[in-house]
FIPAVO-951855 format. One record per residue (C-alpha): residue number from 1; chain; x, y, z. Coordinates in Angstrom, 1 decimal. Example, Ala and Ser with C-alpha at 12.3 -4.5 7.8 and 13.67 -1.06 7.14 Angstrom:
// residues 2
+-----+-------+--------+--------+--------+
|   n | chain |      x |      y |      z |
+-----+-------+--------+--------+--------+
|   1 |     A |   12.3 |   -4.5 |    7.8 |
|   2 |     A |   13.7 |   -1.1 |    7.1 |
+-----+-------+--------+--------+--------+
// end
This chain:
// residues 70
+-----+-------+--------+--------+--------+
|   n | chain |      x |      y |      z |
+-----+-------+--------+--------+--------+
|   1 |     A |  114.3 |  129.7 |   48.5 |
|   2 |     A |  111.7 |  131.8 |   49.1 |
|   3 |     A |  110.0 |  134.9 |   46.8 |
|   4 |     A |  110.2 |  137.0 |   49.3 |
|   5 |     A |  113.8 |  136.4 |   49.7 |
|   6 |     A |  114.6 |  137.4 |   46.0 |
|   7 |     A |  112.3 |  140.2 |   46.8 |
|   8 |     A |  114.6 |  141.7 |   49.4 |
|   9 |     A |  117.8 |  140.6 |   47.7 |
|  10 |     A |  116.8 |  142.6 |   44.8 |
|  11 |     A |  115.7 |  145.7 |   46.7 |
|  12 |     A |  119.1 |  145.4 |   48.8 |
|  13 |     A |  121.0 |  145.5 |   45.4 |
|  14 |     A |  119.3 |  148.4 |   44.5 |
|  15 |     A |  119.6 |  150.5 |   47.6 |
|  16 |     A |  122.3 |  149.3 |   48.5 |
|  17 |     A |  121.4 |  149.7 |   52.1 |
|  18 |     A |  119.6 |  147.4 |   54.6 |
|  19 |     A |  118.1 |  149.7 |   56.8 |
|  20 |     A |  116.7 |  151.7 |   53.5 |
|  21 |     A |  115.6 |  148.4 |   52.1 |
|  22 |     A |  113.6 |  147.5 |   55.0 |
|  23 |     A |  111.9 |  150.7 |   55.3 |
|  24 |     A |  110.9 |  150.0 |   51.7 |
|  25 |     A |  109.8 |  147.0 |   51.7 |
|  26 |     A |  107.6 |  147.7 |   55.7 |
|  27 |     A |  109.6 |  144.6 |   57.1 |
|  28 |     A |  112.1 |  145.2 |   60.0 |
|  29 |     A |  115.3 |  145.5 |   59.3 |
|  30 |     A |  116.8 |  142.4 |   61.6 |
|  31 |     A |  114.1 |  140.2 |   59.4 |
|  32 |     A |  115.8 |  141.3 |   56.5 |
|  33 |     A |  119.1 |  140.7 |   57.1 |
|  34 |     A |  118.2 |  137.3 |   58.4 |
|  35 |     A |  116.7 |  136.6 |   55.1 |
|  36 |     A |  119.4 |  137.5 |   53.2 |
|  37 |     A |  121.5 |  135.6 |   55.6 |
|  38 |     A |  119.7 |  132.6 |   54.8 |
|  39 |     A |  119.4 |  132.8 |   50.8 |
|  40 |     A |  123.1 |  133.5 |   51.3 |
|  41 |     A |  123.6 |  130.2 |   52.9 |
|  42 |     A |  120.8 |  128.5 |   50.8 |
|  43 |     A |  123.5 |  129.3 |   47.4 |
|  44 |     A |  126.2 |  128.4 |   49.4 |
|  45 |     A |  128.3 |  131.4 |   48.7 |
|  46 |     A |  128.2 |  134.9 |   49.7 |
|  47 |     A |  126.0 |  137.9 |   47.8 |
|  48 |     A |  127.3 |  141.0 |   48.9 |
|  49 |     A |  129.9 |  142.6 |   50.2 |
|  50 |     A |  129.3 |  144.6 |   53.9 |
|  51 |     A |  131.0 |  148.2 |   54.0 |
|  52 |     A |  129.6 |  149.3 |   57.3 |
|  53 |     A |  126.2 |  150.3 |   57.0 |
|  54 |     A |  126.7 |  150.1 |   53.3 |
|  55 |     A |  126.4 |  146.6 |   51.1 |
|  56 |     A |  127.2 |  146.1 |   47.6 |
|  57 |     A |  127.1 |  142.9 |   45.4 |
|  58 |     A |  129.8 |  140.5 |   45.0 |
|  59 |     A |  130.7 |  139.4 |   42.0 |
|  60 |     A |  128.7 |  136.4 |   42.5 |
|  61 |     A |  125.8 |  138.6 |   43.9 |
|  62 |     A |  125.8 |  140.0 |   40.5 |
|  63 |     A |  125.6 |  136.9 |   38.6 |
|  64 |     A |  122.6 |  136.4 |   40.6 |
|  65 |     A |  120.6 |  139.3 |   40.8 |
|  66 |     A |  120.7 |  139.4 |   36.7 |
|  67 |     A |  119.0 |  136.3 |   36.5 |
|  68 |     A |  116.4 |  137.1 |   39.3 |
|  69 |     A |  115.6 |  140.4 |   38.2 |
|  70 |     A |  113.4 |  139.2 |   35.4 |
+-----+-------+--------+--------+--------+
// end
């Protein structure tokens, strides 16, 4: 796990957008979802929920992101 991988998680579970995320953070948007793909597979269990071009935490997403956001 990398810090720029909690970086983006945490800025995806804020936005709630990928594409808005990316902009944010000046990396391209397939980068970020490949990084969040990755910390995804790193836990071993899924963090969000996709809605289209919409994502929102799973529970277990939650669980997560309150102990990273510190």
């Amino acid at each position: 796990m990398e810090l720029s991988q909690l970086r983006y998680f945490i800025a995806v579970a804020k936005l709630g957008n990928m594409s808005k995320a990316a902009e944010t953070l000046f990396v391209s948007q397939p980068n970020l979802s490949t990084s969040i793909s990755r910390l995804e597979e790193e836990g071993g269990v899924p963090l969000f929920e996709r809605r289209g071009k919409y994502i929102q935490l799973n529970r277990m997403g939650e669980l997560f992101y309150s102990q990273v956001r510190h």
